[in-house]
C-alpha positions in Angstrom: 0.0 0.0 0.0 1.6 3.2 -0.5 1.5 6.3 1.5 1.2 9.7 0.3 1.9 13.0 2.7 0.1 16.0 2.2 2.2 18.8 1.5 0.4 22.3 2.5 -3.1 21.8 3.8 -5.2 25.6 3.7 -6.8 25.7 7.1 -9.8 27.9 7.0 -10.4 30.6 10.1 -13.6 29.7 11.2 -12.4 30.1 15.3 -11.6 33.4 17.5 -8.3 33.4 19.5 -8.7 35.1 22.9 -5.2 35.8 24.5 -5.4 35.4 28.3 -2.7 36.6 30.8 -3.2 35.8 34.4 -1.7 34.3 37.6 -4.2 31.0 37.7 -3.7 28.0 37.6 -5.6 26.3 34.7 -7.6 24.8 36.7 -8.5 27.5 38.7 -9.0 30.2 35.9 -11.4 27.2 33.8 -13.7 27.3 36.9 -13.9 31.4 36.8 -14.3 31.2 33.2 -17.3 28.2 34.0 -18.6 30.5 36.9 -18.7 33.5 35.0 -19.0 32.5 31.3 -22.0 30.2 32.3 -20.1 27.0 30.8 -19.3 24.3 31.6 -15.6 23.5 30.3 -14.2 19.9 31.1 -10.1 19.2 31.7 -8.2 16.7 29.2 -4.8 16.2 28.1 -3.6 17.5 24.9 -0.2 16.0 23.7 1.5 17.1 20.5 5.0 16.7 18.7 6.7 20.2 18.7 10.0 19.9 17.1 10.4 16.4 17.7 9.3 16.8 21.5 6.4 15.1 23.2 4.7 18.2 24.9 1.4 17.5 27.2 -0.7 20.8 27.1 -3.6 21.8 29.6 -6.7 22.0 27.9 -9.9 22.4 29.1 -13.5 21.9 26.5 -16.6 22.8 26.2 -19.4 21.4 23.8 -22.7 23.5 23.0 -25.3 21.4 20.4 -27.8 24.2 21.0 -25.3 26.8 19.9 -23.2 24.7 17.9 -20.0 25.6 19.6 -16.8 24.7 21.0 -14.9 26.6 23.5 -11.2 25.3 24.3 -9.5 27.1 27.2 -5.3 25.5 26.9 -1.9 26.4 28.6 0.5 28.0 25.7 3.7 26.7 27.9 4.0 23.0 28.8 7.4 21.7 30.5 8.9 19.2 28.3 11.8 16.9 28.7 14.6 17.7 25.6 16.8 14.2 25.6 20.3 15.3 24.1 22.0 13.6 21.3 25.5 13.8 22.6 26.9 12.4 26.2 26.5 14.4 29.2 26.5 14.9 32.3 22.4 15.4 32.1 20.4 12.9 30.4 17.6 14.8 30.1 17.5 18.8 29.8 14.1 20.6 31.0 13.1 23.2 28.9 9.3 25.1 28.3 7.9 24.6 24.8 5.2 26.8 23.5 2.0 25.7 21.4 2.1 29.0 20.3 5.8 30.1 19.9 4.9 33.8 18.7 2.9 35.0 21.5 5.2 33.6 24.3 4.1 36.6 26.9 0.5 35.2 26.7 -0.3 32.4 29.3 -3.7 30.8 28.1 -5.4 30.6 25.2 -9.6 31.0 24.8 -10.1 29.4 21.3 -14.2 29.5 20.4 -15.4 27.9 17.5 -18.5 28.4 15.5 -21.7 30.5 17.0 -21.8 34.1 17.4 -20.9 36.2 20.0 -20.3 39.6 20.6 -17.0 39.1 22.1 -16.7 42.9 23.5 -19.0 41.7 26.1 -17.2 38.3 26.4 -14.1 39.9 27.0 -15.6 42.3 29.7 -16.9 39.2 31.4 -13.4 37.5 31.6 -12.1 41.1 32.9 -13.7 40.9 35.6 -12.5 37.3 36.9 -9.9 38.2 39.7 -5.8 37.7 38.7 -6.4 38.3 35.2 -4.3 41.1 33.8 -5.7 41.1 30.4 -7.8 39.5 27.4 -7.6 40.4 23.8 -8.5 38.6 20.1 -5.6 36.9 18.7 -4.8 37.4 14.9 -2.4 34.8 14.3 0.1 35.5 11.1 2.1 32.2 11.0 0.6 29.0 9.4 3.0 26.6 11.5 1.1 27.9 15.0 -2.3 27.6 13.4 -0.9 23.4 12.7 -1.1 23.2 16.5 -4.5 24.3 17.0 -6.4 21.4 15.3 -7.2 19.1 18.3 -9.3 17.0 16.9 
């Protein structure tokens, strides 16, 4: 049987990026965003080859049939293990890998597909959830980070 790789694949922008910094923990900031948002986002792993690298992210989900939407909340740092190639002292170095290498000052990421909401007054909503600095939309330029955001 033969196997043939797909080159370039066009991904189409049919999500919003919300850029999140705050102090939380992921777990803590998904129950704000639950308690304030009026969702109900559940926690699951989310693992991913970054430059050869097995990186576990955070991520947290949420599924809406009547709205026909899907909310991911995820960690843009996770602390991988980088084995070196050549003898040392160290077999394994620990290093932070980002899903999201450009935007390394933002902490989480609030990715919605589908539905439609006015996100000024989803923003001011996530404002208010204590230890958060900041929220803004994301316009991502690079085609490699948008690779890392198809979870399923």
């Amino acid at each position: 049987m033969a196997l043939r790789k797909l080159k370039h694949i066009e991904i189409e922008e049919d999500f919003k990026l919300i850029g999140i910094h705050c102090q939380l923990e992921g777990y803590k900031l998904a129950f704000n965003l639950n308690k304030f948002l009026n969702i109900s986002l559940e926690h699951f792993d989310y693992s991913i080859k970054i430059n050869k690298f097995d990186c576990v992210f955070e991520m947290f989900k949420h599924v809406s049939e009547t709205y026909n939407t899907k909310i991911y909340l995820f960690s843009n740092k996770s602390f991988g293990n980088i084995q070196s190639n050549e003898p040392n002292l160290f077999d394994n170095i620990n290093s932070n890998v980002y899903l999201i290498d450009e935007k390394r000052n933002i902490d989480f990421f609030l990715k919605i597909e589908g539905g439609s909401f006015n996100y000024t007054s989803l923003m001011n909503k996530i404002h208010e959830i204590p230890m958060v600095q900041s929220c803004y939309l994301i316009n991502l330029k690079s085609q490699k980070s948008k690779y890392n955001l198809i979870f399923e």
